[in-house]
C-alpha positions in Angstrom: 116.9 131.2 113.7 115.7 127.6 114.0 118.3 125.1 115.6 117.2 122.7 112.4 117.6 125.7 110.1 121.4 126.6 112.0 122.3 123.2 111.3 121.6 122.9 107.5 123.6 126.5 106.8 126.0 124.9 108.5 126.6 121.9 106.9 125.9 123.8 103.4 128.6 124.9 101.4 130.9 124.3 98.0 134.0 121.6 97.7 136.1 123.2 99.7 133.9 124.0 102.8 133.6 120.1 102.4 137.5 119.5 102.2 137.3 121.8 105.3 135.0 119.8 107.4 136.8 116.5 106.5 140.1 117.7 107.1 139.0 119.4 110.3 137.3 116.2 111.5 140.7 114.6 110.6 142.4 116.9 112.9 139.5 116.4 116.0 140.2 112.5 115.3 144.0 112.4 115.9 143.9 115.0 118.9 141.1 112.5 120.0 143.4 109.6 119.5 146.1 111.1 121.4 143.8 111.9 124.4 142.5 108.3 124.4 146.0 106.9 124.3 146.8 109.3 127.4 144.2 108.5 129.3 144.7 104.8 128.8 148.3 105.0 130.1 146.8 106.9 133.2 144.0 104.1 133.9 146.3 101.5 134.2 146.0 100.1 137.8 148.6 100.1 140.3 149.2 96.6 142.3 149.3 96.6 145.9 152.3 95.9 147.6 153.5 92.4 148.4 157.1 90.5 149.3 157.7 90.0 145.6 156.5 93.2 144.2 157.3 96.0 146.7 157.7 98.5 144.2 154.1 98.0 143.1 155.4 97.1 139.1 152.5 96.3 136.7 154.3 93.3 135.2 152.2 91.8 133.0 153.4 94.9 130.8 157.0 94.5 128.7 157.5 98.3 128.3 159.1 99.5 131.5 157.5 102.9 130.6 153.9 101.0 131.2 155.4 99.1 134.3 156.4 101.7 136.4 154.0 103.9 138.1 156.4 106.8 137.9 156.9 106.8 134.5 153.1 106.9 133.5 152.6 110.3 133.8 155.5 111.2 131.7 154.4 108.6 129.1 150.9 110.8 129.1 152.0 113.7 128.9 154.2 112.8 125.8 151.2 111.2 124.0 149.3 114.6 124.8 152.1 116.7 123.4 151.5 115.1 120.2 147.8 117.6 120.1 149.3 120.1 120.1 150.2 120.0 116.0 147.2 118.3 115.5 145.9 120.9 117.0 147.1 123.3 114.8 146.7 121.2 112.4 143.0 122.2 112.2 143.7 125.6 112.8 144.8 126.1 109.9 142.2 123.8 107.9 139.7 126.0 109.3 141.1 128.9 107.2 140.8 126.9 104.2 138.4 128.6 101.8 137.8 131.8 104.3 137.0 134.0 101.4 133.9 132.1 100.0 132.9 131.3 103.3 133.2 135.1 104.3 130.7 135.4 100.7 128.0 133.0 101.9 128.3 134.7 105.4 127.9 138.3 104.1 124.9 136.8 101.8 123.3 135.6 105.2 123.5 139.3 106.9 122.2 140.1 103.3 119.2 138.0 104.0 118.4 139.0 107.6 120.7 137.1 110.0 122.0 139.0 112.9 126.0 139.2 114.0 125.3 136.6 116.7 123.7 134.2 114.5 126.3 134.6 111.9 129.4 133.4 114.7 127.1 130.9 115.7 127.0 129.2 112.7 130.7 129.5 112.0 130.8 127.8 115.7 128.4 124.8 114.7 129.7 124.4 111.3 133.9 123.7 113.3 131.7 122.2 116.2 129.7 119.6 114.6 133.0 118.9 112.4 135.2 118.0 115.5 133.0 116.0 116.5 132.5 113.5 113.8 136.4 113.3 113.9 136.5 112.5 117.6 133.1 110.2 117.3 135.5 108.3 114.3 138.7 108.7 116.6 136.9 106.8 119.4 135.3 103.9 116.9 139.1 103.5 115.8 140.6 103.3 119.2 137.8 100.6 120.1 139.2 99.1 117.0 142.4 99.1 117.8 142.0 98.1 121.3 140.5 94.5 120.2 143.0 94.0 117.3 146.4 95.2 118.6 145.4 92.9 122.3 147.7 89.9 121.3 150.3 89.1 124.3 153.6 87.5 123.4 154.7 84.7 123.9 155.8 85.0 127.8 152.2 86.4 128.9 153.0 90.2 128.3 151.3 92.8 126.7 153.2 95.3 124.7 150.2 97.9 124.6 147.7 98.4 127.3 145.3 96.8 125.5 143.5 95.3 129.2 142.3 98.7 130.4 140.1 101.0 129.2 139.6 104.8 130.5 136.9 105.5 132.3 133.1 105.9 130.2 133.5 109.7 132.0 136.9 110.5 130.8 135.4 108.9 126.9 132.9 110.8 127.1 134.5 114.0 128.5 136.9 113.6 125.4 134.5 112.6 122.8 132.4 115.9 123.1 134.9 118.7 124.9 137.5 118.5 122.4 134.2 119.7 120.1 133.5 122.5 122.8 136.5 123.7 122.8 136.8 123.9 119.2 133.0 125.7 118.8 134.0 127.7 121.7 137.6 128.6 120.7 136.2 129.8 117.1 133.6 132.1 118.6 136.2 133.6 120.5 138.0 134.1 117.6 135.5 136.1 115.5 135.1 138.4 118.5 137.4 140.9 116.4 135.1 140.1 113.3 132.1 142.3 112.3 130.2 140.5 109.1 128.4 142.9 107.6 126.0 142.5 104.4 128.2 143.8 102.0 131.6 141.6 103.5 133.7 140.6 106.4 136.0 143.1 108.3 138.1 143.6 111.0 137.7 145.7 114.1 141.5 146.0 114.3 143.8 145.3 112.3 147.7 145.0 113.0 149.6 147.4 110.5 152.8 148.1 112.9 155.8 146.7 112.5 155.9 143.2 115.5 158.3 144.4 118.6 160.7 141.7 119.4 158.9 140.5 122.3 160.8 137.2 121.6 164.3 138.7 123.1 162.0 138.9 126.5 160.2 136.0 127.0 163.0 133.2 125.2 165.6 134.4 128.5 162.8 134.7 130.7 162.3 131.0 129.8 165.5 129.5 129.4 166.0 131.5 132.8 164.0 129.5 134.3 165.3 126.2 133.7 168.8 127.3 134.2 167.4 128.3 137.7 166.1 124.3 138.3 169.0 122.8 139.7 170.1 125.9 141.9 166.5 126.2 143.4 166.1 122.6 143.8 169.4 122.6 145.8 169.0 125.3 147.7 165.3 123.7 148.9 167.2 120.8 149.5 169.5 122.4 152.0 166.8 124.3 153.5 165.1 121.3 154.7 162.0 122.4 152.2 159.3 119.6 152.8 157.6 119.9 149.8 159.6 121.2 147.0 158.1 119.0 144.2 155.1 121.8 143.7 157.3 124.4 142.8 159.5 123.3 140.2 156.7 121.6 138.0 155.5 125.5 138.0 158.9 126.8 137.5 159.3 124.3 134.0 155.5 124.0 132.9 156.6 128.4 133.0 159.7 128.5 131.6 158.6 126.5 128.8 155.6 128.2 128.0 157.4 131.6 127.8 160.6 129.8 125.2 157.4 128.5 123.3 155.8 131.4 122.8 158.8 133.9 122.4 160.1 131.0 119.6 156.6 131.2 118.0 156.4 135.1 118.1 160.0 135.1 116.9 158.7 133.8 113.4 156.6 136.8 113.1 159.3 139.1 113.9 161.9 137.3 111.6 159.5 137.0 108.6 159.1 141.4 108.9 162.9 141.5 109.3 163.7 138.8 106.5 161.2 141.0 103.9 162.6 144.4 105.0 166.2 142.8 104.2 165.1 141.5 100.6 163.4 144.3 100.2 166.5 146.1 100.6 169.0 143.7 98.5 167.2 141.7 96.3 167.4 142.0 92.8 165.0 139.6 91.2 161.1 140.1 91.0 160.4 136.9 92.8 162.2 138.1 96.2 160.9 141.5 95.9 157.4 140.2 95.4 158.1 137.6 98.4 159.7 140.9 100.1 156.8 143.0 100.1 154.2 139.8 101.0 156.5 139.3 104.2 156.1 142.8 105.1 152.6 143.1 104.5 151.5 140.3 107.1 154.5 139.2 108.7 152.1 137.2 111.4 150.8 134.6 108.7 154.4 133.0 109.5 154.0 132.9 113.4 150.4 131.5 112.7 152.2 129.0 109.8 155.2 127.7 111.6 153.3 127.5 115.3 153.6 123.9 115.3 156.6 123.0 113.5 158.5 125.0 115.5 156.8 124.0 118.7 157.7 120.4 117.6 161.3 121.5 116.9 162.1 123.3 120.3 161.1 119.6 121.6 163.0 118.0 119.4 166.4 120.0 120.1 165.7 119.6 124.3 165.3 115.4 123.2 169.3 115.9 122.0 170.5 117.8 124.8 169.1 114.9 127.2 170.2 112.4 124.7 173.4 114.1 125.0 173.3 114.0 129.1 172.1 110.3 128.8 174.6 109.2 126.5 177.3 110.7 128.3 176.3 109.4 131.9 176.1 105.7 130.2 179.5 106.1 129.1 180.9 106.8 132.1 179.2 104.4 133.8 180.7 101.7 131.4 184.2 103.2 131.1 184.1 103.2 135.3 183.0 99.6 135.0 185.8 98.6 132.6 188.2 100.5 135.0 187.3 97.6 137.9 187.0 94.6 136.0 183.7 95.1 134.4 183.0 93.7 130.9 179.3 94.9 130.5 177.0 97.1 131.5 175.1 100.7 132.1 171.6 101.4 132.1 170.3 102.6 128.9 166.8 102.8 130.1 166.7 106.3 129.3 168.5 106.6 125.8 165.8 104.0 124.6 163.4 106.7 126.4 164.6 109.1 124.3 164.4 107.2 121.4 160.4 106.8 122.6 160.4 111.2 122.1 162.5 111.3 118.8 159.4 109.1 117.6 157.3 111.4 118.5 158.9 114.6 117.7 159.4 112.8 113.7 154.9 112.2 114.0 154.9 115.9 115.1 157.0 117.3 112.4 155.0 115.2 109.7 151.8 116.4 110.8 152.9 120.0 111.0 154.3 119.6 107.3 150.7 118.7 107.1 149.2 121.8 108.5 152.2 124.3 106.5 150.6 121.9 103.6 147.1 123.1 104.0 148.1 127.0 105.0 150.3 127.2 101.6 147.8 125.9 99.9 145.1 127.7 101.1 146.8 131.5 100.9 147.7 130.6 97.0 143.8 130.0 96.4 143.2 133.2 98.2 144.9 135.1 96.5 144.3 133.7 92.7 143.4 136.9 91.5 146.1 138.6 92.3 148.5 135.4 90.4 146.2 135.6 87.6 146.5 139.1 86.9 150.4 139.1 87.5 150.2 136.2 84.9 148.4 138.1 82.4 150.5 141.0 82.4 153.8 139.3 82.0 154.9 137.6 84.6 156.3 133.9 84.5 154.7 131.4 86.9 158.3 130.6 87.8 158.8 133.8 89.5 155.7 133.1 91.4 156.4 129.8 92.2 159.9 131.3 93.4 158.8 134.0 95.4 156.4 131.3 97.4 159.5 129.3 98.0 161.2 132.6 99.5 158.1 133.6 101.6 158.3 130.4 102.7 161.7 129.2 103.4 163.3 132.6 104.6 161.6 133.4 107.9 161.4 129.5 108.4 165.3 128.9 108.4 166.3 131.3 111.4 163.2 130.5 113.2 164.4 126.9 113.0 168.2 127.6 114.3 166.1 129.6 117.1 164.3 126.8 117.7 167.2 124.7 118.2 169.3 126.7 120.2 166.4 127.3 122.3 165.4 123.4 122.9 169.1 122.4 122.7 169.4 125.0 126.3 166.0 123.7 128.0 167.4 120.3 127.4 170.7 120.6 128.9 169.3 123.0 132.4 166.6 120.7 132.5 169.2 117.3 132.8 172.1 119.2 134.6 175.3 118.0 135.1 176.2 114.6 134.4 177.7 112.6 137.3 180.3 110.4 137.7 181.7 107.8 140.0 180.9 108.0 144.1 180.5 104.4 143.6 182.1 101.6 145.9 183.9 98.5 144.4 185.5 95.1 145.4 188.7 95.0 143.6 190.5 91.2 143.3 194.9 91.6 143.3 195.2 88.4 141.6 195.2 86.2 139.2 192.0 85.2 137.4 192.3 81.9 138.7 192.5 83.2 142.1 189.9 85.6 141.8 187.4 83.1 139.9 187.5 80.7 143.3 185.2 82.7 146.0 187.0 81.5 149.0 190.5 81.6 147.6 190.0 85.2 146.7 188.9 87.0 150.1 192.3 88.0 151.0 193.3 89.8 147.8 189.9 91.5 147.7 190.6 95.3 147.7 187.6 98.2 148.2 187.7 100.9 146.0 186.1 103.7 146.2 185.6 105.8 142.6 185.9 109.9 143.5 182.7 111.2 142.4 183.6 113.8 139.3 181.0 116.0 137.0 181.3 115.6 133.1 180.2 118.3 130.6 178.2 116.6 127.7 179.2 117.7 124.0 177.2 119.8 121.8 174.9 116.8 119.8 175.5 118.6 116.1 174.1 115.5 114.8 171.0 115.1 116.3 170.5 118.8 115.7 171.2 118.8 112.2 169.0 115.8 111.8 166.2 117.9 113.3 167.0 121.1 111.6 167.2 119.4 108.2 164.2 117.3 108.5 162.1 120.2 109.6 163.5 122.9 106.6 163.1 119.5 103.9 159.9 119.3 105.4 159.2 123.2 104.8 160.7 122.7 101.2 158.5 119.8 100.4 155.1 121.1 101.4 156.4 124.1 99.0 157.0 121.7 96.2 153.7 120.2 96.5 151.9 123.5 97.2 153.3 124.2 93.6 151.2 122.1 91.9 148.1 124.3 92.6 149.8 127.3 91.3 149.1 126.6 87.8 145.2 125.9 88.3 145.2 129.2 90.3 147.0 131.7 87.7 144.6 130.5 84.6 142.6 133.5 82.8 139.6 132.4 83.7 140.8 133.1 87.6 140.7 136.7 86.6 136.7 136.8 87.1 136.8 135.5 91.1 136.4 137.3 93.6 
């Protein structure tokens, strides 16, 4: 087959293999955003050292998070977090109309194309997609770059809007975040045979999921409890270089509470059927009962996203938690010696920084549930139609979505939580208190106001260092929890609307 001739049957298609390619190019241009906005942070020079700038600050920056080297990386590695539901963000658009694009496929078999040429085009089709988004993603940046470069009024910039990442790292981004996508499909439809007649599986997963999750979420909160006792230990072993072990031991320990959170979903969506299946009485959780059990996975694949924006959300309120304490103790110990003001809340306005972001990563995984709801009630139309036709009210059906929707998603959520709420906490340790030194005045404010009248009723204190326990931040969790089930309960509600279109009569002759 022609490369001109692979490019047209790719780019062919009905409406919704066009609503796929936007929305995927969507998807490839916020990912592409968030790598640009990364890599800017990152190209920001660092100052050589002089007598009035020995910690090498970038000060023509107002955000200490852009005026500190050290804090640059974590900045970046924030803004590339927020991929990750944009990524699967366009996971799930590319499932959007899979059974007419499994149809034009199977006609192309019909016609004489080979296997290979047939995953090749479903490669180009998500490949040349991404790529118009990241090609739009970069023209916005540019955009954005001119426009958003005003300084204020004392010289500095709010944005780093004088740099610009390398024309290797733009390009690099521009046209890998395409490969990856073209290559990450074809990997995909390795377990995919499309014949003439249809598309099937090699495999298909008919068992029951294990609870793998009850493995790998100990495994990884294990492995941040075990940060502070390693670090110590290194440190009184004399360990040189103990800084390339522990980013190893969390970049681990998070991946494994990740994935056992995500694969958790799975599990409690097979669990949450069986128990409907079991006690409910009304046709709309028995029909949600039997869905659950019959692909229990679509859940882990649904919820991937939300809940890996969750988990991050509850380990942002356990260090808000450790934050927030340690800044109150720091201002009770200053009122304690005479002390009227301060604390550093450096970090709690940090903090604040991630809660941003964790709200962005929520909204675009409401996006992605959006598309996946949407797209399973279109797939299955026949089905609703014919339930329709024999009987059954399109509130039970809208009723048994809500249930398939909203019962694995609840306990995955508290799971979430909990999970984030424990990273958090062995992640930030113990807060600290006192071991500070103070000059303490036994006088009169008079006295003590007049520097050479006070020196012989100064007093030094020292504060006996003590370790506080932070409290359990049930607000900020329950703000997270709620926002990300309303969030589930919304996409539901608008996923609704399509139900009606989907159950008509005339649905009854698709296929």
């Amino acid at each position: 087959m022609r490369p001109g001739t692979l490019g047209r049957l790719a780019l062919a298609g009905t409406r919704t293999d066009t609503v796929r390619v936007a929305l995927t190019a969507l998807s490839a241009a916020l990912a592409a955003l968030a790598g640009l906005a990364a890599l800017t942070v990152l190209a920001i020079p660092t100052p050589p050292a002089t007598d009035d700038n020995g910690s090498r600050w970038s000060e023509q920056y107002s955000e200490a998070l852009l005026r500190e080297p050290g804090l640059r990386g974590g900045t970046a590695f924030a803004l590339l977090l927020l991929a990750l539901p944009v990524l699967a963000l366009a996971g799930q658009c590319a499932r959007l109309g899979a059974p007419a694009r499994d149809r034009r496929l199977a006609a192309l078999r019909l016609a004489g194309a080979t296997p290979g040429q047939v995953t090749r085009l479903a490669a180009l089709e998500t490949g040349v997609a991404s790529l118009l988004g990241t090609v739009g993603g970069l023209v916005v940046f540019l955009v954005a770059h001119e426009l958003l470069d005003r300084p204020a009024a004392d010289g500095r910039l709010a944005l780093p809007t004088d740099v610009l990442p390398s024309p290797v790292a733009l390009t690099a981004t521009v046209l890998g975040l395409p490969a990856v996508a073209a290559a990450a499909t074809a990997l995909l439809l390795r377990r995919v045979v499309t014949t003439p007649f249809g598309v099937v599986r090699r495999a298909r997963r008919d068992r029951a999921p294990r609870p793998w999750f009850a493995l790998l979420v100990p495994a990884g909160v294990g492995a941040f409890a075990g940060y502070f006792p390693l670090l110590h230990w290194l440190e009184r072993h004399e360990v040189q270089a103990p800084l390339p072990y522990l980013p190893i031991l969390v970049f681990v320990g998070g991946l494994a509470a990740l994935v056992g959170t995500v694969v958790a979903a799975g599990w409690f969506a097979h669990a949450t059927g069986r128990l409907l299946h079991r006690l409910a009485r009304g046709p709309a959780a028995l029909l949600a009962a039997r869905r659950l059990t019959a692909d229990p996975w679509a859940g882990s694949r649904t919820f991937a996203a939300l809940l890996a924006a969750v988990l991050f959300g509850g380990g942002a309120a356990g260090m808000r938690a450790h934050f927030q304490t340690r800044y109150d103790a720091e201002r009770a110990e200053l009122r304690a010696f005479g002390e009227v003001s301060g604390g550093d809340t450096f970090y709690l306005n940090a903090i604040g920084l991630v809660d941003l972001a964790v709200a962005v990563a929520v909204t675009i995984a409401a996006g992605g549930l959006l598309v996946a709801l949407v797209e399973g009630i279109v797939a299955r139309r026949r089905a609703y139609a014919a339930l329709v036709a024999q009987g059954v009210p399109r509130g039970v059906l809208g009723r048994s979505v809500a249930w398939q929707a909203l019962a694995p998603a609840v306990p995955a959520v508290l799971l979430a939580l909990t999970v984030g709420l424990l990273l958090g906490r062995f992640l930030s340790g113990p807060v600290r208190a006192g071991g500070g030194r103070y000059e303490f005045c036994e006088a009169t404010a008079a006295i003590c106001a007049d520097p050479v009248a006070r020196t012989p009723y100064l007093r030094i204190v020292d504060s006996p260092e003590r370790y506080v326990t932070p409290g359990v931040p049930l607000e900020s969790l329950a703000l997270v929890g709620a926002g990300a089930v309303a969030a589930v309960a919304l996409t539901v509600a608008v996923g609704l609307l399509f139900l009606r279109a989907s159950t008509t009569v005339e649905e009854l002759r698709a296929t």
